[in-house]
ZAFI-369547 format. One record per residue (C-alpha): residue in three letters; x, y, z. Coordinates in nm, 3 decimals, always signed. Example, Ala and Ser with C-alpha at 12.3 -4.5 7.8 and 13.67 -1.06 7.14 Angstrom:
ATOM	ALA	+1.230	-0.450	+0.780
ATOM	SER	+1.367	-0.106	+0.714
END
This chain:
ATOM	UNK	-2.995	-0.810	-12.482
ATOM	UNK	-3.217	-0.629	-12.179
ATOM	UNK	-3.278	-0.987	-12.025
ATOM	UNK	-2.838	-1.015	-11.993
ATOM	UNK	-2.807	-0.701	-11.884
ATOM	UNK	-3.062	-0.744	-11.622
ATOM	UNK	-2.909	-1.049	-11.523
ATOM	UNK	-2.527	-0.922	-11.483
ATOM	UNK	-2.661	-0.631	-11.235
ATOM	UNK	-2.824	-0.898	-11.027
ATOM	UNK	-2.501	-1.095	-10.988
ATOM	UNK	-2.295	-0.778	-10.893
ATOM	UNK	-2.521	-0.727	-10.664
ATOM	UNK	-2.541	-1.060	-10.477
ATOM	UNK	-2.137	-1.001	-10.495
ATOM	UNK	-2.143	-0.682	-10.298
ATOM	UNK	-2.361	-0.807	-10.058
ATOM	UNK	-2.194	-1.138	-9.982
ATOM	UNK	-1.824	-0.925	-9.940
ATOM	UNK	-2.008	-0.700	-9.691
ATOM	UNK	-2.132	-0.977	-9.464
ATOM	UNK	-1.783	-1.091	-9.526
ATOM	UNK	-1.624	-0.794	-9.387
ATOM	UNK	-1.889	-0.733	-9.103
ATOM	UNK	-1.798	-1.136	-8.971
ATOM	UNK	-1.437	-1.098	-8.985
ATOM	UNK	-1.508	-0.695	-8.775
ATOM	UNK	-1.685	-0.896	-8.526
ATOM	UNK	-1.470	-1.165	-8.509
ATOM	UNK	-1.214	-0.909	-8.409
ATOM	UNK	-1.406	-0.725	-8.131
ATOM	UNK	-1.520	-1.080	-7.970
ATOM	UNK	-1.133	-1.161	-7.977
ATOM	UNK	-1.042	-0.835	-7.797
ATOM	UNK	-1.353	-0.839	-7.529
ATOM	UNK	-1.233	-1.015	-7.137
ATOM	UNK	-1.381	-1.303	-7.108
ATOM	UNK	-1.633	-1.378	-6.858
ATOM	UNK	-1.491	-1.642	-6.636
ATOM	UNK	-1.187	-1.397	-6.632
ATOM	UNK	-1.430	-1.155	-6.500
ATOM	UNK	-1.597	-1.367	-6.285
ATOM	UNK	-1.313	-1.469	-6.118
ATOM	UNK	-1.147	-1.121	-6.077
ATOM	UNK	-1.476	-1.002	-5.914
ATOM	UNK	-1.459	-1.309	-5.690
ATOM	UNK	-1.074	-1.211	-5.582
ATOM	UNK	-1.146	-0.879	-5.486
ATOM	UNK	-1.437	-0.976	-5.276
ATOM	UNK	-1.284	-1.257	-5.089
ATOM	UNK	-0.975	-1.035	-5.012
ATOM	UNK	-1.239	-0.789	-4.891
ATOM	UNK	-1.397	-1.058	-4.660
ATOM	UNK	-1.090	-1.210	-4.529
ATOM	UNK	-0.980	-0.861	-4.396
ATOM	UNK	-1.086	-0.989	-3.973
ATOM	UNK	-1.338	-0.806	-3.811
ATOM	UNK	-1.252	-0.626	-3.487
ATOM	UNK	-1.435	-0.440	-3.212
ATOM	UNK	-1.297	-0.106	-3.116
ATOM	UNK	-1.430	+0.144	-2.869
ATOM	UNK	-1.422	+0.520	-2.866
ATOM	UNK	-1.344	+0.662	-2.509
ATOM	UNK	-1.384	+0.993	-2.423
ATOM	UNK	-1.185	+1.254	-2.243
ATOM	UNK	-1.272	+1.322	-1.860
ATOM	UNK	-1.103	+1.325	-1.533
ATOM	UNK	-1.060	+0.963	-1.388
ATOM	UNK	-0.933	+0.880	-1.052
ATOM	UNK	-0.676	+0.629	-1.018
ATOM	UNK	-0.736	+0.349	-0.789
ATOM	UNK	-0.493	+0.054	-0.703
ATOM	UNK	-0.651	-0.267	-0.561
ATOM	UNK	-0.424	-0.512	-0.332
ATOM	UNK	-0.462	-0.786	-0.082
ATOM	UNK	-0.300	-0.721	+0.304
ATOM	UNK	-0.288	-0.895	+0.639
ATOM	UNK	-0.384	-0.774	+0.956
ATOM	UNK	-0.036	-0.724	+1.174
ATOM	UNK	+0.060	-0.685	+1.503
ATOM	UNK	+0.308	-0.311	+1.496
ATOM	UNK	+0.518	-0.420	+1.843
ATOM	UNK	+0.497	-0.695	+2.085
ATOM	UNK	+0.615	-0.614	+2.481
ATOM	UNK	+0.731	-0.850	+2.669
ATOM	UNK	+0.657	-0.877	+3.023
ATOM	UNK	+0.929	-0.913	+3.240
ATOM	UNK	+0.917	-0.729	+3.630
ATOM	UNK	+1.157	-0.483	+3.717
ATOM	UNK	+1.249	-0.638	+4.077
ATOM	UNK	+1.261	-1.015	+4.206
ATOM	UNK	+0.976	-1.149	+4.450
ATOM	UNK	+0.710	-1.388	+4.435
ATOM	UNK	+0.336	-1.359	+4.312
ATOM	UNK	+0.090	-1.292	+4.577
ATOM	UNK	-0.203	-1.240	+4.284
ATOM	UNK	-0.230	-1.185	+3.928
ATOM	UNK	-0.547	-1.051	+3.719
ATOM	UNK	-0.780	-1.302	+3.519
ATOM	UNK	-0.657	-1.136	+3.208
ATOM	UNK	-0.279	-1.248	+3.266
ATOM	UNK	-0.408	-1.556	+3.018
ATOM	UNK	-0.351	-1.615	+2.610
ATOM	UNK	-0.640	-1.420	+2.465
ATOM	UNK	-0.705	-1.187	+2.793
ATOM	UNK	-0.820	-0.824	+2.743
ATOM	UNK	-0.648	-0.598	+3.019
ATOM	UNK	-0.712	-0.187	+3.112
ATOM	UNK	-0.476	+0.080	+3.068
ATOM	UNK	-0.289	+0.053	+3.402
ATOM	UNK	-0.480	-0.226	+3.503
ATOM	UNK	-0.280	-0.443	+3.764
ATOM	UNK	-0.168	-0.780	+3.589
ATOM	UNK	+0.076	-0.918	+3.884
ATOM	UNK	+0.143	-0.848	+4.201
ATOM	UNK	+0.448	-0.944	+4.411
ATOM	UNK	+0.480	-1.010	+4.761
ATOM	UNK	+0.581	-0.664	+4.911
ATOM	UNK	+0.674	-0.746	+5.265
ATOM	UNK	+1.082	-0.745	+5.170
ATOM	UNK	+1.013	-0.399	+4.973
ATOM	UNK	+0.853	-0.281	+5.277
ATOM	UNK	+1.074	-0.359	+5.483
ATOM	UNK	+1.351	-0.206	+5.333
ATOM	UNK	+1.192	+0.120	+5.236
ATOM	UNK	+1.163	+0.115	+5.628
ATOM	UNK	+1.505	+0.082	+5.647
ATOM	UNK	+1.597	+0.350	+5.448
ATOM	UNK	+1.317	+0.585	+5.605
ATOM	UNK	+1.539	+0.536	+5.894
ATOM	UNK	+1.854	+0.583	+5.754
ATOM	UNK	+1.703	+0.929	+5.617
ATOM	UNK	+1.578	+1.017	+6.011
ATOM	UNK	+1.977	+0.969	+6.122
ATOM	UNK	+2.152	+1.110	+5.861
ATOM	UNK	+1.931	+1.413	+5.886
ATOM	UNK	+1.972	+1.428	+6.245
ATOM	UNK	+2.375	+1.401	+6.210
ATOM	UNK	+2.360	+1.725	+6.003
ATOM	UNK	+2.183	+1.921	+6.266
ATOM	UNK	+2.436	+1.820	+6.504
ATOM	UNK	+2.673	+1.933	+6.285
ATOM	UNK	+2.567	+2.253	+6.173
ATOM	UNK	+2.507	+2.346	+6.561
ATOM	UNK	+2.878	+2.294	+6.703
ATOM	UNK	+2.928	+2.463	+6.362
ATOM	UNK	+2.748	+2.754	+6.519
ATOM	UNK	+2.858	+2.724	+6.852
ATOM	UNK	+3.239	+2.712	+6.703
ATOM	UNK	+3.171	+3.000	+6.536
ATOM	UNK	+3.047	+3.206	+6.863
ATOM	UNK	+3.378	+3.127	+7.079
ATOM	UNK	+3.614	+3.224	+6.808
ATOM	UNK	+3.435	+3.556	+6.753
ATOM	UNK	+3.460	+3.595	+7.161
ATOM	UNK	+3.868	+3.505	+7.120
ATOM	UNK	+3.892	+3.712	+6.771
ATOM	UNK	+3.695	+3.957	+6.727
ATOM	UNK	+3.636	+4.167	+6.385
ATOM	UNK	+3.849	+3.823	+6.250
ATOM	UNK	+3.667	+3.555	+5.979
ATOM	UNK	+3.589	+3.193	+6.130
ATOM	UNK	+3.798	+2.955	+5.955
ATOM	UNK	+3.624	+2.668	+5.767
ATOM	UNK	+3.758	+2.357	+6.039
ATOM	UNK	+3.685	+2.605	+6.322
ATOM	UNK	+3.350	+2.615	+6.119
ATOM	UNK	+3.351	+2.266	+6.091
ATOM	UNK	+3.283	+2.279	+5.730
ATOM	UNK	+3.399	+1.939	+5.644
ATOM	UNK	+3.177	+1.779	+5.814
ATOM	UNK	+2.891	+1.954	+5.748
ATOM	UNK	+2.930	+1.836	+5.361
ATOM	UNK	+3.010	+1.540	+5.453
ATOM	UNK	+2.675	+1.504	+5.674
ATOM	UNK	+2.469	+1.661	+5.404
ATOM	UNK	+2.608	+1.385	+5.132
ATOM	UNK	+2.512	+1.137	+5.384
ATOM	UNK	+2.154	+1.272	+5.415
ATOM	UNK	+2.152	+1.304	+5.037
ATOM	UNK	+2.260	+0.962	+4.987
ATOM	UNK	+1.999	+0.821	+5.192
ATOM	UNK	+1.730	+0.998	+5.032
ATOM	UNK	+1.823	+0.854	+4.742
ATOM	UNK	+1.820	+0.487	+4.882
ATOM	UNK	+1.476	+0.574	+5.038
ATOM	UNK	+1.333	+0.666	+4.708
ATOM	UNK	+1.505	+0.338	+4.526
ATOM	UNK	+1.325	+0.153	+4.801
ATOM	UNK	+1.003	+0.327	+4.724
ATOM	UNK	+1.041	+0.325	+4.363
ATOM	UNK	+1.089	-0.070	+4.442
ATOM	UNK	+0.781	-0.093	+4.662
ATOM	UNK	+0.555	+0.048	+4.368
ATOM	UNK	+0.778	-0.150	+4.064
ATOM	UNK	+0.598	-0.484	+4.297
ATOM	UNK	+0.242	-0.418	+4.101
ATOM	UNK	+0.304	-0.474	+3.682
ATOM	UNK	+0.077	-0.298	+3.475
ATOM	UNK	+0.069	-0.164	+3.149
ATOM	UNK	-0.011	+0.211	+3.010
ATOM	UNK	-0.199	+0.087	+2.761
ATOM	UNK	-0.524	-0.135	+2.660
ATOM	UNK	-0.415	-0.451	+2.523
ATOM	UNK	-0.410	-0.824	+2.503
ATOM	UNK	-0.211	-1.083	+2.673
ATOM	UNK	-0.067	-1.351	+2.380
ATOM	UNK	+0.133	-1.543	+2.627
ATOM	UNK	+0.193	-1.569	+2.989
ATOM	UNK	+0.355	-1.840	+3.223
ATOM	UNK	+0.276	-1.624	+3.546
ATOM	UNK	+0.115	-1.822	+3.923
ATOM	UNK	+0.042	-1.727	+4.297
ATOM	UNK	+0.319	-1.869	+4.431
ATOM	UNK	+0.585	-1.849	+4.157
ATOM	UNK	+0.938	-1.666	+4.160
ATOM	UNK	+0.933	-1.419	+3.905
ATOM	UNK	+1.330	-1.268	+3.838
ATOM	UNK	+1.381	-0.913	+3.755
ATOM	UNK	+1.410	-0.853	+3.394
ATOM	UNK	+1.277	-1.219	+3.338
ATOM	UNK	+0.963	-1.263	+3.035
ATOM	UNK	+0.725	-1.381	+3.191
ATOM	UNK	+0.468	-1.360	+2.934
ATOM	UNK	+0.403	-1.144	+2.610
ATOM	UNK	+0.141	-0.845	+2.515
ATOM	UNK	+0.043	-0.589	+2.235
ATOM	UNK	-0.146	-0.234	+2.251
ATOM	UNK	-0.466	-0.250	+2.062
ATOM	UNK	-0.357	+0.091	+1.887
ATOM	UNK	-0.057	-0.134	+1.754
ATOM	UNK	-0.315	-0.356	+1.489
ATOM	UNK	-0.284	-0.261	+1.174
ATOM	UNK	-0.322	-0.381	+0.832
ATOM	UNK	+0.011	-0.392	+0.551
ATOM	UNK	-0.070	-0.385	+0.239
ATOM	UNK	+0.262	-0.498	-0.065
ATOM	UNK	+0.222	-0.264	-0.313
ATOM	UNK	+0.416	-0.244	-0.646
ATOM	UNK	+0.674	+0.105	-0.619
ATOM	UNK	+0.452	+0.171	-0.975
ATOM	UNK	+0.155	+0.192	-0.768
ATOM	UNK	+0.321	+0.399	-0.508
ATOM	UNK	+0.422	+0.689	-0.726
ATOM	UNK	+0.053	+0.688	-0.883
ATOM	UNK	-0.069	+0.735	-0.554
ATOM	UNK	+0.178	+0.963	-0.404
ATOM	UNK	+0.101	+1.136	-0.167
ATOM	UNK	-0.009	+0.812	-0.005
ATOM	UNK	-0.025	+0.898	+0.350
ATOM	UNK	-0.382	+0.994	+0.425
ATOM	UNK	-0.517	+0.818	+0.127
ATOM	UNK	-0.855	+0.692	+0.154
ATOM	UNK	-0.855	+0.264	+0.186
ATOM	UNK	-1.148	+0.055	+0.125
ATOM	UNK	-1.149	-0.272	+0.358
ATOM	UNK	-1.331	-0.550	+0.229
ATOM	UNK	-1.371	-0.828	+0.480
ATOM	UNK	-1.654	-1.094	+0.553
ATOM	UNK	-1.887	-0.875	+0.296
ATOM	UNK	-1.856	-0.578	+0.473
ATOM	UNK	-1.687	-0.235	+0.381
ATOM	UNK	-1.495	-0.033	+0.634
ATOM	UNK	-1.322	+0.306	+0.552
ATOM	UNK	-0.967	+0.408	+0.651
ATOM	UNK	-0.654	+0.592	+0.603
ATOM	UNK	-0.313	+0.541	+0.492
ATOM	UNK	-0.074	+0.612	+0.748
ATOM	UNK	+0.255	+0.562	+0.665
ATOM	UNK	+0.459	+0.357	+0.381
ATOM	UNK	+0.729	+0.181	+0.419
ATOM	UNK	+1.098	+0.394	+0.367
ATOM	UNK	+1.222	+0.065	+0.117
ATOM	UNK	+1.153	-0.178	-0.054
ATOM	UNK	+1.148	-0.563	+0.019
ATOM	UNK	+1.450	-0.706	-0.049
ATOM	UNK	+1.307	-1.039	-0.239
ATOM	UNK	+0.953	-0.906	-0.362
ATOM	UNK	+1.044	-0.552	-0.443
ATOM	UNK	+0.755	-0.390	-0.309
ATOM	UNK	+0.667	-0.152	-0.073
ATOM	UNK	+0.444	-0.181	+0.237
ATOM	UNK	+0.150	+0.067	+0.322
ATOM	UNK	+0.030	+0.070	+0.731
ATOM	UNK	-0.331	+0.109	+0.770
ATOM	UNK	-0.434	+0.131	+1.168
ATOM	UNK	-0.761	-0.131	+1.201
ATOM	UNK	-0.940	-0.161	+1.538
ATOM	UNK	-0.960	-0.511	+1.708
ATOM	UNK	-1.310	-0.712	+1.573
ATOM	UNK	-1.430	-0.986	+1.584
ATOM	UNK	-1.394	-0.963	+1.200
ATOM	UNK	-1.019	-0.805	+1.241
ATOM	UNK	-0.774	-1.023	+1.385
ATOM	UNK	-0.399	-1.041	+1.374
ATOM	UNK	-0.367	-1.299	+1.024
ATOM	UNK	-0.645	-1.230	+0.896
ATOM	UNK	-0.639	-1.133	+0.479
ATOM	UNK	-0.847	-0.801	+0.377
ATOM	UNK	-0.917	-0.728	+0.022
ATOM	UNK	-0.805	-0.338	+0.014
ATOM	UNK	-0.895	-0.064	-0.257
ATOM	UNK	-0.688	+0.260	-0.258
ATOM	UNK	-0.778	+0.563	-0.381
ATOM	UNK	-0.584	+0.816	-0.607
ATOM	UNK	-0.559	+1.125	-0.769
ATOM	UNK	-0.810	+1.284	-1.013
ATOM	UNK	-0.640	+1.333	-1.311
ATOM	UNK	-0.791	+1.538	-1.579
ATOM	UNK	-0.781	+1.457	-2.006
ATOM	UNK	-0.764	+1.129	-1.961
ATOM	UNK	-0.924	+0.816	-2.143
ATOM	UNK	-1.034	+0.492	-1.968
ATOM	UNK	-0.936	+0.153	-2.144
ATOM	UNK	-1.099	-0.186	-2.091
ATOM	UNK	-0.843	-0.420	-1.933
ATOM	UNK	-0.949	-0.629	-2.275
ATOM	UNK	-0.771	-0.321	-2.500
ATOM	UNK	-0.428	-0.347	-2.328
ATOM	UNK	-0.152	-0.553	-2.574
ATOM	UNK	+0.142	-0.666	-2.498
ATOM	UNK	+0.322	-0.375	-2.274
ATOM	UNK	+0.029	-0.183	-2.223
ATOM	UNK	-0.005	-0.089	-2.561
ATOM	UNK	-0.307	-0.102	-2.801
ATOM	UNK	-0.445	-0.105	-3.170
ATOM	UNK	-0.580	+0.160	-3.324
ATOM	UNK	-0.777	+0.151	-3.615
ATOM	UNK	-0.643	+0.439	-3.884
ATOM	UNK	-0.848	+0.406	-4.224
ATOM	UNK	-0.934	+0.040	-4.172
ATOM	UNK	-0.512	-0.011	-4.102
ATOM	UNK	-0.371	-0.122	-3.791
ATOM	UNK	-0.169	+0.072	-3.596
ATOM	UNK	-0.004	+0.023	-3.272
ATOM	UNK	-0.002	+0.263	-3.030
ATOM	UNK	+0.168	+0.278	-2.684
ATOM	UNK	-0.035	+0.521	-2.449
ATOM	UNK	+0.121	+0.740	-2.117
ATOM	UNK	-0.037	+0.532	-1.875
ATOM	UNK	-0.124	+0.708	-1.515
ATOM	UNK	-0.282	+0.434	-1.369
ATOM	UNK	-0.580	+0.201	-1.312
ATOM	UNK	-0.949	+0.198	-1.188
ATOM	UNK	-1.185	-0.055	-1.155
ATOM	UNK	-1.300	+0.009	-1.514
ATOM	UNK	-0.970	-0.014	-1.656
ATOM	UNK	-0.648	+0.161	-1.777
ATOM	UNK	-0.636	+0.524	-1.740
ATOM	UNK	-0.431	+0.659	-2.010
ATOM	UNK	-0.342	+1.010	-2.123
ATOM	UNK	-0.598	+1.095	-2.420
ATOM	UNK	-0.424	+1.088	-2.720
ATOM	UNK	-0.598	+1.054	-3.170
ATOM	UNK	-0.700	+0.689	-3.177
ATOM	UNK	-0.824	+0.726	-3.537
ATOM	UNK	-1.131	+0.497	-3.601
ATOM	UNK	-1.113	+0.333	-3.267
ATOM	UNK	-0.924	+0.156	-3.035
ATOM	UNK	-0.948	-0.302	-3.069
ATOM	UNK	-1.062	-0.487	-2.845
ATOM	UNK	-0.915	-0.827	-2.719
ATOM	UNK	-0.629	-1.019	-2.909
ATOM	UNK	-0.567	-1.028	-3.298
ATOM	UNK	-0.397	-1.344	-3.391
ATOM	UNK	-0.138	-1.290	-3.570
ATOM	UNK	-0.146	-0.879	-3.595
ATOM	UNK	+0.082	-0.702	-3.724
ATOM	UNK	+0.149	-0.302	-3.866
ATOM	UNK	-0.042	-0.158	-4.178
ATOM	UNK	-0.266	-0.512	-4.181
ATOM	UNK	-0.614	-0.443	-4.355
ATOM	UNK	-0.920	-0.512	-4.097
ATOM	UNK	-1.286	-0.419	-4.088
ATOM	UNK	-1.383	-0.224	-3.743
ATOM	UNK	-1.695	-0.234	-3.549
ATOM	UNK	-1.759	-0.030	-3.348
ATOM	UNK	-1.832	-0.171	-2.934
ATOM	UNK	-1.898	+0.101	-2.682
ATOM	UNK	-1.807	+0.441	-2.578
ATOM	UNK	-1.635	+0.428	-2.259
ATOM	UNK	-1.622	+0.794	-2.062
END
């Protein structure tokens, strides 16, 4: 009886045991069931992080406020302002002309160039002397039967006025125009006489002449062709854009850049429109005569601007598409379009303005708004 008793606890036993390690298999066949599974995880982890490395990497910089000065490059030619033609002022032939009356001669303010025969001129101012002598002597014959007129009518009429044909005022006008009139012929014939020697009142060169001893030279006839060496100077085409960022122009200071040398000038005048098929203006710079500077020559020029103050300096690599640029915003893109005053040789001056993280450098393929990128930062441009 104890032995079946002991023997029916033991089997209860072994029952309870075997429906617990039921129960506990089927629990945690139910929380394996529910747990992610590991590739799942895998590759989730693997998404996210090859979304985070596809984001592209960009360079931006972070420039800093400060006054800039605007400068404006360009490319000009050195010009010749006016070209005078030489043509005398009365007919005669050459007697002598100066060894500078040749292509590529150098001549003296007032320097004689060509000189005509003046033996006619001469002649005739002679003439005219003479003419002066006897018209001047007619009106002191005049004027004394005038007075002598006027002493035998006062005898006849006493306490009576002389009148004017007993005075013989007629023709004491009339021999005073006469006198006047060849005074004025003897100065044309002087005037003439001097007009035989050409010269000009400035220092210059000759750039053509067909002048020789012996030659009949017409008045108001070219004979040849000159310019004033204060007429060289150098025109530089400049965009209107460029004009209005440098305005006031005149008096701005040019750098010249010719044969590796720099020379330093000023901007004297700009042009009062624009070129009808370019559309730009023209700045005058007055350049002496070198033998670096010659009429044709091409001169790299640099003009200076304004200082203008809060104001960032771009790299020419940060300007988009309509002088606009990226900024970075909390790894976003954004696109930005500055106020843009101008240029320098380091690049865009721009008003300064919140550029975020940074401001890219060079092109994004393929940007576009709100796209996700990873900055780095370049340089720090002041």
């Amino acid at each position: 009886m104890s032995e079946e008793k002991t023997k029916t606890g033991r089997e209860k036993l072994t029952g309870l045991l075997q429906l617990i390690a039921v129960i506990v298999f089927v629990g945690l066949a139910v929380v394996y069931s529910q747990a992610p599974d590991e590739s799942a995880t895998q590759s989730t982890y693997g998404q996210v992080n090859a979304s985070k490395s596809a984001a592209p990497l960009v360079s931006v910089v972070r420039p800093q406020l400060n006054t800039h000065s605007i400068s404006i490059s360009g490319n000009g030619s050195v010009t010749i302002r006016a070209y005078v033609d030489l043509a005398p002022q009365v007919s005669g032939v050459v007697a002598s002309i100066s060894p500078a009356l040749r292509a590529g001669g150098t001549f003296k303010a007032n320097e004689i160039l060509v000189s005509i025969d003046t033996n006619d001129f001469k002649l005739r101012l002679k003439q005219a002397q003479a003419e002066v002598g006897s018209a001047r002597s007619n009106l002191q014959l005049q004027q004394a039967k005038s007075d002598s007129a006027k002493r035998n009518y006062a005898l006849l009429h006493p306490n009576k006025p002389v009148p004017p044909l007993v005075a013989l005022q007629p023709q004491i006008s009339q021999a005073r125009a006469l006198l006047a009139g060849a005074t004025a012929k003897a100065d044309i014939a002087k005037l003439d006489l001097a007009r035989t020697s050409i010269s000009l009142p400035f220092d210059g060169k000759i750039t053509q002449s067909t002048a020789e001893i012996g030659q009949l030279l017409s008045s108001g006839k070219t004979f040849g062709r000159a310019f004033a060496l204060s007429a060289i100077e150098l025109v530089v085409p400049l965009a209107a854009t460029d004009i209005a960022a440098l305005s006031p122009i005149e008096g701005r200071i040019a750098r010249l850049s010719i044969l590796g040398k720099t020379l330093q000038r000023k901007v004297e005048r700009v042009s009062a429109e624009l070129d009808a098929r370019s559309r730009f203006a023209r700045a005058f710079i007055p350049v002496n005569l070198s033998a670096d500077i010659q009429p044709g020559v091409f001169v790299d020029v640099q003009l200076d601007g304004p200082k203008i103050a809060n104001t960032f300096v771009l790299p020419e690599s940060a300007s988009q598409a309509n002088d606009s640029v990226w900024l970075v915003r909390e790894g976003l893109l954004e696109k930005y379009q500055p106020v843009v005053r101008g240029r320098s040789e380091a690049g865009l001056i721009v008003d300064g303005f919140d550029y975020g993280d940074g401001i890219v450098l060079g092109a994004i393929p393929g940007a576009e708004e709100n796209q996700q990128v990873r900055a780095r930062s370049f340089e720090s441009s002041n």
